[in-house]
Structures are given as structure tokens and as C-alpha cells.
Biopython code that builds the backbone (N, CA, C, O; Angstrom):
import numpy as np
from Bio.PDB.StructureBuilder import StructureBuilder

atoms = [
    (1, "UNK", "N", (-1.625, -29.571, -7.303)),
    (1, "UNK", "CA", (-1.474, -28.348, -6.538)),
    (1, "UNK", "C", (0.011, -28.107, -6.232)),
    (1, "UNK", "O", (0.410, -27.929, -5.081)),
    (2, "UNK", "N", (0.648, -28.109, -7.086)),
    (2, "UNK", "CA", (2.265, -27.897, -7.173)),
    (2, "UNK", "C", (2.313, -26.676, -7.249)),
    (2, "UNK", "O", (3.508, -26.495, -7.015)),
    (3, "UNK", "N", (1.622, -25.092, -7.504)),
    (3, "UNK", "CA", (1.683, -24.532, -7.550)),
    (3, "UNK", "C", (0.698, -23.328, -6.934)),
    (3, "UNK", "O", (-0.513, -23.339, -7.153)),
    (4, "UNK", "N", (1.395, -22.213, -6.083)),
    (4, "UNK", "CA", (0.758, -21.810, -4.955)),
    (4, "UNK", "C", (0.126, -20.497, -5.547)),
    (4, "UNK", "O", (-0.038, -19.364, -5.093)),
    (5, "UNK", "N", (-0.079, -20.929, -6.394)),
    (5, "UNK", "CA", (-1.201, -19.859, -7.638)),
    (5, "UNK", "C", (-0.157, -18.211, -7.387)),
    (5, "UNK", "O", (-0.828, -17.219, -7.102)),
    (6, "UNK", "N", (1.025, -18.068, -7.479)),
    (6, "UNK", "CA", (1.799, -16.870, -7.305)),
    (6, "UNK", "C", (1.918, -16.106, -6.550)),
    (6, "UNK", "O", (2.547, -15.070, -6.762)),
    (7, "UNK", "N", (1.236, -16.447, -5.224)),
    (7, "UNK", "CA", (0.654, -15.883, -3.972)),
    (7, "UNK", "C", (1.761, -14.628, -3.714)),
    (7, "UNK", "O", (1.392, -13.466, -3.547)),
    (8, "UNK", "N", (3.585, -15.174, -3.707)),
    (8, "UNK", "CA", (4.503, -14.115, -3.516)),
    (8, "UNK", "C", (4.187, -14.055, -3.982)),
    (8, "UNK", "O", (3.053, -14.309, -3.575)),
    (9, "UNK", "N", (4.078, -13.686, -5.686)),
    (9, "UNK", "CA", (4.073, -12.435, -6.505)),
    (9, "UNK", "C", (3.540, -11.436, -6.034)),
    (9, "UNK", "O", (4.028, -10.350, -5.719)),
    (10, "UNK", "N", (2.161, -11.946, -5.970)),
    (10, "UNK", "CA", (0.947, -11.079, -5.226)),
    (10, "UNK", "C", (1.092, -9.845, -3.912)),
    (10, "UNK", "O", (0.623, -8.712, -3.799)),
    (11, "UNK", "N", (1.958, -10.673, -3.045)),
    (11, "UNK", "CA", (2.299, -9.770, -2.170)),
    (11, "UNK", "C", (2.839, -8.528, -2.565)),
    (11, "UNK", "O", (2.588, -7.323, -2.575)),
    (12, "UNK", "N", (3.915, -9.577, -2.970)),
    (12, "UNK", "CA", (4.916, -8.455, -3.281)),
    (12, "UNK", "C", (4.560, -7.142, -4.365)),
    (12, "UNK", "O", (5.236, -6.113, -4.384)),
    (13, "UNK", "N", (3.394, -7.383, -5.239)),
    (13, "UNK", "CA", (3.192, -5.940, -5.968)),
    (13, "UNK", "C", (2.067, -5.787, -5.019)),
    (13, "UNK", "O", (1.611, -5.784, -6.162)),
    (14, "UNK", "N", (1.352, -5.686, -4.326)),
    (14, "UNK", "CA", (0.570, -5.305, -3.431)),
    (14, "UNK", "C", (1.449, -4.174, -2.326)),
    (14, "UNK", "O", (1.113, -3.023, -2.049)),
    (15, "UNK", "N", (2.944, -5.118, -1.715)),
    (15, "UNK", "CA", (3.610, -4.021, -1.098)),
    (15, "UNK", "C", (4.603, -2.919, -2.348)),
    (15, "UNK", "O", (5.285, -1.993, -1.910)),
    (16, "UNK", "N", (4.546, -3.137, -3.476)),
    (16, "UNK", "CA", (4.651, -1.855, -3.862)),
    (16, "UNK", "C", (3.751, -0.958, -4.645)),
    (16, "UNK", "O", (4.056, -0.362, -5.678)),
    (17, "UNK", "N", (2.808, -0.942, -4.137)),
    (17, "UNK", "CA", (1.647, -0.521, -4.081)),
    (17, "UNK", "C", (1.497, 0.524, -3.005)),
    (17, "UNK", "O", (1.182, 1.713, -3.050)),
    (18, "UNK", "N", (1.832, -0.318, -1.993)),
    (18, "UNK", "CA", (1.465, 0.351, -0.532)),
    (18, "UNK", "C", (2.428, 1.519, -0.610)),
    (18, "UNK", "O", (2.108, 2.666, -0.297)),
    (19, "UNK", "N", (3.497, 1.200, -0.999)),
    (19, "UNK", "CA", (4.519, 2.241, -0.840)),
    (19, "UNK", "C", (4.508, 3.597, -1.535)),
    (19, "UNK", "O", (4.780, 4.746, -1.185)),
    (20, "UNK", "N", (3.920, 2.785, -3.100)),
    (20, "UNK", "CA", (3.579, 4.077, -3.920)),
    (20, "UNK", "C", (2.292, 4.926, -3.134)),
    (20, "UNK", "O", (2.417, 6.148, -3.062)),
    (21, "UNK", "N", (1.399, 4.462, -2.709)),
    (21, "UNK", "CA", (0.140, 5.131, -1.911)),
    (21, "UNK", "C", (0.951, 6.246, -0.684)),
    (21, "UNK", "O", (0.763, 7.447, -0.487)),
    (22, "UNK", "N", (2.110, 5.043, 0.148)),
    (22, "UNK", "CA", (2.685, 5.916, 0.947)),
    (22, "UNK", "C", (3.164, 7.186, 0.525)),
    (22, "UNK", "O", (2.895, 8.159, 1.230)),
    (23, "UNK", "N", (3.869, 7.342, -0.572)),
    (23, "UNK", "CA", (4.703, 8.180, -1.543)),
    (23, "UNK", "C", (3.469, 8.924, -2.164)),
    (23, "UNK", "O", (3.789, 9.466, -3.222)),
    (24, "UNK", "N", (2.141, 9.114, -1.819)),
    (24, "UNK", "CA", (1.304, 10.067, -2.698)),
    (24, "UNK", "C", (1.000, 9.778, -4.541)),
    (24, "UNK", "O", (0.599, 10.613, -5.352)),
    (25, "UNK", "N", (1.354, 8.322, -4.787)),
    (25, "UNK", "CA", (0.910, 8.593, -6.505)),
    (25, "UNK", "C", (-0.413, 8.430, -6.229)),
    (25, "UNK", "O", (-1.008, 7.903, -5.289)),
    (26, "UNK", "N", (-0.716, 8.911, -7.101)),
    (26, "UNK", "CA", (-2.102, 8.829, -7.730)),
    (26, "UNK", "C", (-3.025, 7.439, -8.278)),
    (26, "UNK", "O", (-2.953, 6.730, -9.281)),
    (27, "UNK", "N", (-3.606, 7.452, -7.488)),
    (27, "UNK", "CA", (-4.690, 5.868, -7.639)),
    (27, "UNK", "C", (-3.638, 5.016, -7.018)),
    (27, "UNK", "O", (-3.710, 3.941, -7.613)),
    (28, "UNK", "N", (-2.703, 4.956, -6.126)),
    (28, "UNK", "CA", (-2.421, 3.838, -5.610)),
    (28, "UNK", "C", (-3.093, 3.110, -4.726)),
    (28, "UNK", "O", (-3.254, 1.894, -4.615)),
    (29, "UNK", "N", (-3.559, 4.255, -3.958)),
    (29, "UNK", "CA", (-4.029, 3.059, -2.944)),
    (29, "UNK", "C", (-5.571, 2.606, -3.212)),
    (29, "UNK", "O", (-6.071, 1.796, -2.432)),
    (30, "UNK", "N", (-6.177, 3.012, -4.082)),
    (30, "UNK", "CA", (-7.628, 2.669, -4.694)),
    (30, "UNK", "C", (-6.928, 1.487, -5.452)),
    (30, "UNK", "O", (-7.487, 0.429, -5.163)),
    (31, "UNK", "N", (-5.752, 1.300, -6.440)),
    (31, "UNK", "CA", (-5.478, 0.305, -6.884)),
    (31, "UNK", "C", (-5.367, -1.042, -6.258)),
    (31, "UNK", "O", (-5.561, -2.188, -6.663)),
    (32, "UNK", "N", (-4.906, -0.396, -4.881)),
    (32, "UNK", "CA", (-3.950, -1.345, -4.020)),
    (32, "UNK", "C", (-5.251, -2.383, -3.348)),
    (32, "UNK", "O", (-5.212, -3.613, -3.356)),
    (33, "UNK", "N", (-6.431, -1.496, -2.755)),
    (33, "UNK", "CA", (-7.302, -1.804, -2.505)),
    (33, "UNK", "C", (-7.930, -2.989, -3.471)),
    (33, "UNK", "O", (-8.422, -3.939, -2.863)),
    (34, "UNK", "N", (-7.957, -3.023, -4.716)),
    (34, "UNK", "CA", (-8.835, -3.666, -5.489)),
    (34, "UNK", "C", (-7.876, -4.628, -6.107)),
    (34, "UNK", "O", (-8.371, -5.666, -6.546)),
    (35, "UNK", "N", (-6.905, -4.501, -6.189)),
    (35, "UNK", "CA", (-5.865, -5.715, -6.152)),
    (35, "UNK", "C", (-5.853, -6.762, -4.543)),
    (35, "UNK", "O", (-5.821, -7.991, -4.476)),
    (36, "UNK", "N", (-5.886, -5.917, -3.577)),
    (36, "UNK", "CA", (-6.068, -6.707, -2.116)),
    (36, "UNK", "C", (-7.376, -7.444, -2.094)),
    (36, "UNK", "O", (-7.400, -8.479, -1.427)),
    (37, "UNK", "N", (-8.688, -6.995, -2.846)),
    (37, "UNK", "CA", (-9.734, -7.860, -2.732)),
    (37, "UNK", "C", (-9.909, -8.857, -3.048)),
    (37, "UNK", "O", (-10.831, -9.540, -2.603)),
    (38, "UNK", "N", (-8.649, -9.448, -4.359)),
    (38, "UNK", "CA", (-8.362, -10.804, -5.013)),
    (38, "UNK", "C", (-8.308, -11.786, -4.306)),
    (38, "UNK", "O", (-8.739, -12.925, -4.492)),
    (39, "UNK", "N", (-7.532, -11.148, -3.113)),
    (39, "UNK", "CA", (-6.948, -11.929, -2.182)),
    (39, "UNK", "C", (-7.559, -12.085, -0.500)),
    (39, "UNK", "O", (-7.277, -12.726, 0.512)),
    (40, "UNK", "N", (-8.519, -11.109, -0.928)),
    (40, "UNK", "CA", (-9.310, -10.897, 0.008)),
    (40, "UNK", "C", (-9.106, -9.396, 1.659)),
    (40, "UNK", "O", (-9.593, -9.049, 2.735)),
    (41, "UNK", "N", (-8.129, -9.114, 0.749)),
    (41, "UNK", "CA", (-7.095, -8.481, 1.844)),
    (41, "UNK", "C", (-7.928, -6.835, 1.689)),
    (41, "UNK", "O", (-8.680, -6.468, 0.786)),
    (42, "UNK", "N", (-7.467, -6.063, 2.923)),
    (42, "UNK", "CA", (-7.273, -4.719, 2.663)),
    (42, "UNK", "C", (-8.778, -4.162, 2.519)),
    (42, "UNK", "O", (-8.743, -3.063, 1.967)),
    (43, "UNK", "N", (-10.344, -4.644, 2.900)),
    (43, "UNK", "CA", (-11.551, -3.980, 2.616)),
    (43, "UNK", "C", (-12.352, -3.558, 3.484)),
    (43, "UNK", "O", (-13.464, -3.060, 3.305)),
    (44, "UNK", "N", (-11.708, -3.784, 4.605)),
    (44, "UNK", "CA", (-11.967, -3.205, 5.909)),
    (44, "UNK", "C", (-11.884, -1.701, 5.878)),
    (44, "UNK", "O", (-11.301, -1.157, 4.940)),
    (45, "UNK", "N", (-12.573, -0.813, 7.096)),
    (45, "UNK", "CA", (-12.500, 0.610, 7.028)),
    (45, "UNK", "C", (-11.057, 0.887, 7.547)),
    (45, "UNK", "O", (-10.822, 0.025, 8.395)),
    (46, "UNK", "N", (-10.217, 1.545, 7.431)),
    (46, "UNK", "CA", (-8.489, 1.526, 8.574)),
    (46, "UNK", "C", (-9.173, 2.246, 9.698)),
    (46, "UNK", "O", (-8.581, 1.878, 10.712)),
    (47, "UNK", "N", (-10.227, 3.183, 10.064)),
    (47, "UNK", "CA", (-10.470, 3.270, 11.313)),
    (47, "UNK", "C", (-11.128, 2.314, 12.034)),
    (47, "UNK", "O", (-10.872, 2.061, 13.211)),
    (48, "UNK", "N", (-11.988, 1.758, 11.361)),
    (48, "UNK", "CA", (-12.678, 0.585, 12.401)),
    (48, "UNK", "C", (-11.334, -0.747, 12.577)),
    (48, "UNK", "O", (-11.006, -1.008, 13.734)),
    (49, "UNK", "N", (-10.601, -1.545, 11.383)),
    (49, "UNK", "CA", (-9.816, -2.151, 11.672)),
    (49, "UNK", "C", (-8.779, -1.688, 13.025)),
    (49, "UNK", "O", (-8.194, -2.505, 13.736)),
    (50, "UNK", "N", (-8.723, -0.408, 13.158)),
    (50, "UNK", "CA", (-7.410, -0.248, 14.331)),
    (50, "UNK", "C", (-7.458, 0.111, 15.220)),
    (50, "UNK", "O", (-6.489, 0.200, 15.974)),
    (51, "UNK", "N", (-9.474, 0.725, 15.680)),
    (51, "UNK", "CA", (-10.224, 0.178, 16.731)),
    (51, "UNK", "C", (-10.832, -1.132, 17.184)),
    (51, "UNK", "O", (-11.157, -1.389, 18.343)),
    (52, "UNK", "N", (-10.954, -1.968, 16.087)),
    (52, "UNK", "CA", (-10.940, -3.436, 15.911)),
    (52, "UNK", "C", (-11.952, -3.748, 17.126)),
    (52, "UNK", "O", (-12.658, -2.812, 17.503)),
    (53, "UNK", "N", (-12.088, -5.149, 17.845)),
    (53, "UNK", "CA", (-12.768, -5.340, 18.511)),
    (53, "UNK", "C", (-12.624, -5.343, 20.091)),
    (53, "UNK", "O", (-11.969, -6.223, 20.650)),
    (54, "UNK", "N", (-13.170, -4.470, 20.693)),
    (54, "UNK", "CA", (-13.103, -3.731, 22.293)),
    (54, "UNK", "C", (-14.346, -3.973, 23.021)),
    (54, "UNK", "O", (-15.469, -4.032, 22.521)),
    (55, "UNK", "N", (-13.957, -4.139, 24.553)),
    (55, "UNK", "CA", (-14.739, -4.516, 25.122)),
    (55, "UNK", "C", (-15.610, -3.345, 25.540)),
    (55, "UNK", "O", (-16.219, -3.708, 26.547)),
    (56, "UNK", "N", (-15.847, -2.455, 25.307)),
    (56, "UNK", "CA", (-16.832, -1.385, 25.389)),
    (56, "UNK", "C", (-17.008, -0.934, 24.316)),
    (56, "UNK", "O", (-16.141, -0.742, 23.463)),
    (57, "UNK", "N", (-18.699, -0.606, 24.196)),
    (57, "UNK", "CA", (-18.704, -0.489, 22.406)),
    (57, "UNK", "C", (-18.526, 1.184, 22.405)),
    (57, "UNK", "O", (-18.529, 1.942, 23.376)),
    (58, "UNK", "N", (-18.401, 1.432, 21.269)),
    (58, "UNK", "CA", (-17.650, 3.012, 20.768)),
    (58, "UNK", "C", (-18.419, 4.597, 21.755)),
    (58, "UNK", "O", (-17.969, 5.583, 22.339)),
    (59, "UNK", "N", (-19.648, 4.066, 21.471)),
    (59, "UNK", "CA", (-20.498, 5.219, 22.226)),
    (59, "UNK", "C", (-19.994, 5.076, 23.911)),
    (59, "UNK", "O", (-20.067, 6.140, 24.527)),
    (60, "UNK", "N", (-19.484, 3.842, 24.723)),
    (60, "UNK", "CA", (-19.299, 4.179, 25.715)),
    (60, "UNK", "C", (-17.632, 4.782, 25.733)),
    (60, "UNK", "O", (-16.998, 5.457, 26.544)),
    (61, "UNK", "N", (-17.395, 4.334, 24.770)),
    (61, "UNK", "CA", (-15.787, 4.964, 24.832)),
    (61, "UNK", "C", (-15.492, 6.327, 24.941)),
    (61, "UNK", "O", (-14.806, 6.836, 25.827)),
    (62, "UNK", "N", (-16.176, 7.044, 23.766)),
    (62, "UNK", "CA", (-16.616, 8.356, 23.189)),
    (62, "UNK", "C", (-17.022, 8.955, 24.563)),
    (62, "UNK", "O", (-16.431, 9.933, 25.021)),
    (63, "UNK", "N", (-18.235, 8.227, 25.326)),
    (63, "UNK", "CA", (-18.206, 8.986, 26.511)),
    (63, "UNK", "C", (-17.534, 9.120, 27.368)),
    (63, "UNK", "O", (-17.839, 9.923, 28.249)),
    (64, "UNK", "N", (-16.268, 8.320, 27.437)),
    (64, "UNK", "CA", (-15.331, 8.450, 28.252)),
    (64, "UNK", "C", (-14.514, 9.518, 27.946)),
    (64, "UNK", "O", (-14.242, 10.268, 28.883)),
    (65, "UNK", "N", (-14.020, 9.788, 26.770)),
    (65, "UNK", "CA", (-13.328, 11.012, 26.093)),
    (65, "UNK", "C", (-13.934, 12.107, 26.189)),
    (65, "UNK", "O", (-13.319, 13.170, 26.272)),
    (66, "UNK", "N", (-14.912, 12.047, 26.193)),
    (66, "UNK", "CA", (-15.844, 13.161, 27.027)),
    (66, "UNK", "C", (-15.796, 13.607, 28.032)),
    (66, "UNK", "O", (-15.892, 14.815, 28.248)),
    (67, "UNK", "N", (-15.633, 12.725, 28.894)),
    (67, "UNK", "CA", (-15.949, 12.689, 30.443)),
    (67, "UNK", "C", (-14.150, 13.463, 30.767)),
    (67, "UNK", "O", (-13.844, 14.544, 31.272)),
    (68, "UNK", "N", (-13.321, 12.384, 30.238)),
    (68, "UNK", "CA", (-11.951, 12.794, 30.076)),
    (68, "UNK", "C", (-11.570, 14.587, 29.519)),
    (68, "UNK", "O", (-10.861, 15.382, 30.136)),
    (69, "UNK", "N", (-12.095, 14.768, 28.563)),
    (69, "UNK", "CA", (-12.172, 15.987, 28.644)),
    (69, "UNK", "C", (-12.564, 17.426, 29.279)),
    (69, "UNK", "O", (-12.074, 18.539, 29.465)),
    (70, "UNK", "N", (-13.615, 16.783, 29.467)),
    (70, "UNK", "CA", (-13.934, 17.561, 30.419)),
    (70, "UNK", "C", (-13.134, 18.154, 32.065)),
    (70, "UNK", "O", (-13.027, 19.266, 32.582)),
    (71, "UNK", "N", (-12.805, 17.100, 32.371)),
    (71, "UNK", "CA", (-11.837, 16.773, 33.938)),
    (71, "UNK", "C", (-10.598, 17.481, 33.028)),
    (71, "UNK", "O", (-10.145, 18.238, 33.887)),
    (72, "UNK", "N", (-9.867, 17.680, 31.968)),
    (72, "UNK", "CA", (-8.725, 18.405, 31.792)),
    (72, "UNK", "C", (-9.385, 19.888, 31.885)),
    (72, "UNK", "O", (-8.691, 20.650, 32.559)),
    (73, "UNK", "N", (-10.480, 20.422, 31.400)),
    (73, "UNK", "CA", (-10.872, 21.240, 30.881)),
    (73, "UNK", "C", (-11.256, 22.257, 32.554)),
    (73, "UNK", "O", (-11.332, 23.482, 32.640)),
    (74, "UNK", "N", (-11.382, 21.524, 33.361)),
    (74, "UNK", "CA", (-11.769, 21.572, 34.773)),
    (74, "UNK", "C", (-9.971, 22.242, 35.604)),
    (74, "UNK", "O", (-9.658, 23.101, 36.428)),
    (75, "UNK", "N", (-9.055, 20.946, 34.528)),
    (75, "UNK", "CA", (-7.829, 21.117, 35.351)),
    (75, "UNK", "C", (-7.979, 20.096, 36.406)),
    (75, "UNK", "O", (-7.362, 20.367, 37.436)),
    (76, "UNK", "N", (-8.646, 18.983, 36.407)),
    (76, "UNK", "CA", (-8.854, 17.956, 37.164)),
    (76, "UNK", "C", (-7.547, 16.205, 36.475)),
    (76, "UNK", "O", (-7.865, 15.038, 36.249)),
    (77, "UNK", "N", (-6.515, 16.742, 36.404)),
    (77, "UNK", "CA", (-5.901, 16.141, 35.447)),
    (77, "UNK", "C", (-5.939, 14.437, 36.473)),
    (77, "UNK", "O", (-5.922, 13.384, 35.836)),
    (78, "UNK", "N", (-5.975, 14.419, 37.638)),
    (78, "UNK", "CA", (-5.667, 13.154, 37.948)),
    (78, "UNK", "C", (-7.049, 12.306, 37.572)),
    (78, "UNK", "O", (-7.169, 11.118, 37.275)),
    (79, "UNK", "N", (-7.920, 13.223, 37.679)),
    (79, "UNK", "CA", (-9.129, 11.999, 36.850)),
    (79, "UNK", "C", (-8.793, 11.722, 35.235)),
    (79, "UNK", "O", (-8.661, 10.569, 34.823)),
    (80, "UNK", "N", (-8.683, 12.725, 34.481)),
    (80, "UNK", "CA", (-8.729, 12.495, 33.051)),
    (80, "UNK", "C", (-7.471, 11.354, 32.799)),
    (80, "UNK", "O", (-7.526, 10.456, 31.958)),
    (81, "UNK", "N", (-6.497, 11.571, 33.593)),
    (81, "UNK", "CA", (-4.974, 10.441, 33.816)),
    (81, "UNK", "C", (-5.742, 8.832, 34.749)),
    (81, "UNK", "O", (-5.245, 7.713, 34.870)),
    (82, "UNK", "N", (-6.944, 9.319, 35.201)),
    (82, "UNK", "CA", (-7.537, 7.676, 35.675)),
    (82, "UNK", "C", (-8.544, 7.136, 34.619)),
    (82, "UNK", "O", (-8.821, 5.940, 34.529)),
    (83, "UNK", "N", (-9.108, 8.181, 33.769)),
    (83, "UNK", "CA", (-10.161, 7.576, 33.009)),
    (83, "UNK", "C", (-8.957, 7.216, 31.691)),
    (83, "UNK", "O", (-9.179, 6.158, 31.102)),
    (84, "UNK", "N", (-7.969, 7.865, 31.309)),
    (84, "UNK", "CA", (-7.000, 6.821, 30.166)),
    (84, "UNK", "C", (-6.554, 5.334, 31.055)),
    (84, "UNK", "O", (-6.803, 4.181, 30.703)),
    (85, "UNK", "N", (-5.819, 5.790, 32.304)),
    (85, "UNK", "CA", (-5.475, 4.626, 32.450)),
    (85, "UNK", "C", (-6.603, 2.674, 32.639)),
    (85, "UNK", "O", (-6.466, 1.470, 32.424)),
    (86, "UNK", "N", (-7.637, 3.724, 33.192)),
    (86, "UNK", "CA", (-8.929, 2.303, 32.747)),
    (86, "UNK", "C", (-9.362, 2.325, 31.284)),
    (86, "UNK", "O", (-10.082, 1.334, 31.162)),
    (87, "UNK", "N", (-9.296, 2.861, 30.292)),
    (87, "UNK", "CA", (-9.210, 2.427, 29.278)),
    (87, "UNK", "C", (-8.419, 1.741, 28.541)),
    (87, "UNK", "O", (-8.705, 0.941, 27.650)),
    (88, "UNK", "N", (-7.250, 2.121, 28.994)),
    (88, "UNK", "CA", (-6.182, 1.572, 28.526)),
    (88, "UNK", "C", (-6.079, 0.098, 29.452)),
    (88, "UNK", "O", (-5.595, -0.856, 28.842)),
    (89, "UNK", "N", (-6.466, -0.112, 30.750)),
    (89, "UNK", "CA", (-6.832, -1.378, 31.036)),
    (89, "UNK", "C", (-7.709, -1.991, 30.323)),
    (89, "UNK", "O", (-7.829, -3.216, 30.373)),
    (90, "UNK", "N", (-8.382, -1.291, 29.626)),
    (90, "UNK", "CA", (-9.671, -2.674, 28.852)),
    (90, "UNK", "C", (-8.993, -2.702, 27.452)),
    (90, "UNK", "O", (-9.749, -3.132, 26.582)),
    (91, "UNK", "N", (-7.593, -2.305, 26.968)),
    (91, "UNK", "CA", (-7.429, -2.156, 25.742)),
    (91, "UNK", "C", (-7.464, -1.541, 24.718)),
    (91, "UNK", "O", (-7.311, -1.840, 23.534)),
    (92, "UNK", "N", (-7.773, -0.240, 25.498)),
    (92, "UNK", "CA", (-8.005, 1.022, 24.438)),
    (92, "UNK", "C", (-7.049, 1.848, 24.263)),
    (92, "UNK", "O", (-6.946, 2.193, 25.440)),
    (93, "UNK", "N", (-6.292, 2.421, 23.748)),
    (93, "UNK", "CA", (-5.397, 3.633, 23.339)),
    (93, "UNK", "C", (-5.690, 4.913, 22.693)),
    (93, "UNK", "O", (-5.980, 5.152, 21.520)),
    (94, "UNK", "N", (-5.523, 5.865, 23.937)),
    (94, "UNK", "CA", (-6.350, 7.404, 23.571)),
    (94, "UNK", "C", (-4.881, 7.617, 23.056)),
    (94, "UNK", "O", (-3.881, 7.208, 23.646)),
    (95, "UNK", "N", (-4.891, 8.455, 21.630)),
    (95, "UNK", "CA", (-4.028, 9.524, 20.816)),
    (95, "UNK", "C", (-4.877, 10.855, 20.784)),
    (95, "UNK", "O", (-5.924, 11.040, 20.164)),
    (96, "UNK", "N", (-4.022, 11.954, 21.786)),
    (96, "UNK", "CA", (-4.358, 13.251, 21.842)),
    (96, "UNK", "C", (-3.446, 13.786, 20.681)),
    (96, "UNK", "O", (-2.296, 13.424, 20.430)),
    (97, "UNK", "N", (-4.564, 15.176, 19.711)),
    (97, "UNK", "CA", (-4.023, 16.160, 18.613)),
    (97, "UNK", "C", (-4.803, 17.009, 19.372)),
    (97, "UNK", "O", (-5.605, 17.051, 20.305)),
    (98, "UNK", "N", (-4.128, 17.752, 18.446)),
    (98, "UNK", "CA", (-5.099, 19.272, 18.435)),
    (98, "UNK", "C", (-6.616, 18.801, 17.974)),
    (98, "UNK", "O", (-7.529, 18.635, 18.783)),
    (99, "UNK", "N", (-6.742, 18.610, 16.533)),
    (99, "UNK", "CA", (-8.155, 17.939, 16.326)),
    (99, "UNK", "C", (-8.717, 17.492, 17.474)),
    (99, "UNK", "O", (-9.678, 18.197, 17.781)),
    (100, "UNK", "N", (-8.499, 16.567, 18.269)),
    (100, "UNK", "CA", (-9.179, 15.988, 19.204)),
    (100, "UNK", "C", (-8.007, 14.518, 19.690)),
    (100, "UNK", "O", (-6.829, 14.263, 19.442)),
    (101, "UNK", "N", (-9.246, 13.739, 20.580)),
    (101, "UNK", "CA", (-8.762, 12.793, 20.954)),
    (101, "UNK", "C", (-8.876, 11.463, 20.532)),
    (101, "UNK", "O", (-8.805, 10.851, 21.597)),
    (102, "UNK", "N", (-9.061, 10.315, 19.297)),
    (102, "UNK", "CA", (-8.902, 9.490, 18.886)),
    (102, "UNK", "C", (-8.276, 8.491, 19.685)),
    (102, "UNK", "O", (-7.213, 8.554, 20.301)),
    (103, "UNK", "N", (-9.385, 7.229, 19.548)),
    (103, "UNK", "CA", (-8.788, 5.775, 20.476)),
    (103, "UNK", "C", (-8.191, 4.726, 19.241)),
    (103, "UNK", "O", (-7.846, 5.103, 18.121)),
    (104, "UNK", "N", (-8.175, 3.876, 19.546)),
    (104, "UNK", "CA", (-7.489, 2.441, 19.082)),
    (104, "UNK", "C", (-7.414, 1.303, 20.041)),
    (104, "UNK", "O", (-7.645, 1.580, 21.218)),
    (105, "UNK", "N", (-7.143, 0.132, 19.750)),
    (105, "UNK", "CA", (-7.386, -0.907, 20.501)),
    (105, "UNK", "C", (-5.577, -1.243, 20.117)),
    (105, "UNK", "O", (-4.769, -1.208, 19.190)),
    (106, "UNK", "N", (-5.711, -1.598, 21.695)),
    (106, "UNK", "CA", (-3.809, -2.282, 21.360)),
    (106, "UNK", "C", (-3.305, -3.058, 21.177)),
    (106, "UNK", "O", (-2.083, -2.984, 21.042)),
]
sb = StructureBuilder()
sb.init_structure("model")
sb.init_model(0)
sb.init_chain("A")
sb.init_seg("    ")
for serial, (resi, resn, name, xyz) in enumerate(atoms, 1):
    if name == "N":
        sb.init_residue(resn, " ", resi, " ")
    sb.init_atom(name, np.array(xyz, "f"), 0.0, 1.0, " ", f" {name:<3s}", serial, name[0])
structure = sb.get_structure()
């Protein structure tokens, strides 16, 4: 076992992979994906990975963004500013768009 079966190599066209995906070519990141499975890497969903694992499961979260919305929608901003900040105590991170409001775990 003198040899670490090319593991850098591996990375390393894997991250230019990523980059080309970043950069918009075509089939990169489907490539990148199925090159990462060799290795085991990369087969996770990217939304569930970067909600990852939280101590309230999604439906109670969701209802919080709800609930949160609503209290802006009211103009009740110091609740919707208490229901992020207890989420964000259990580890959650609300990102407001236009689309909507999307969490993450931090």
C-alpha cells in the first residue's frame, strides 16, 4: 500500500470540474457528480445537505416561516425578528428573496 490509489489526482479534476459547472459548461456538473460517486463524494441533494441535520424537523420549521410571515405581513416585525432569532438559536438560518424565505442549518 505504497500507493494512495491517486486520491490527489482525483481531487483535483473533480475541483476542475466544479469550476467548469461553476462557469456554466455543459454536463459538468452531472459529470462532476458521477466522477464524485467513485469516491463516494457529492450524492447528496445540495438542499437537504445545507439544511443538513436540525433539531426541529422541516415541517416545524416551515411553520415557523409561516408564522414569521405572517407577523411581517401584520407589520408585527418584533415577533417575526423573535421567531428568526429562536431559530437561529436552534441552528437554523432564514435567507429572505423575493421568491420566499429559505432556511439552512449553520
Amino acid at each position: 500500500m505504497d500507493d494512495d490509489f491517486g486520491t490527489s489526482d482525483a481531487i483535483a479534476v473533480l475541483h476542475e470540474l466544479a469550476n467548469d459547472a461553476f462557469h456554466g459548461r455543459a454536463g459538468a456538473a452531472t459529470e462532476l457528480r458521477a466522477l464524485g460517486s467513485v469516491l463516494g463524494l457529492l450524492q447528496r441533494d445540495p438542499e437537504a445537505f445545507l439544511q443538513g441535520h436540525v433539531s426541529l424537523p422541516p415541517a416545524e420549521i416551515e411553520r415557523l416561516i409561516a408564522e414569521r410571515d405572517a407577523a411581517k405581513r401584520r407589520k408585527d416585525y418584533k415577533a417575526a425578528d423573535d421567531i428568526r432569532k429562536d431559530l437561529l438559536d436552534k441552528g437554523i438560518v432564514l435567507e429572505d428573496s423575493p421568491a420566499g424565505t429559505k432556511w439552512r442549518r449553520r
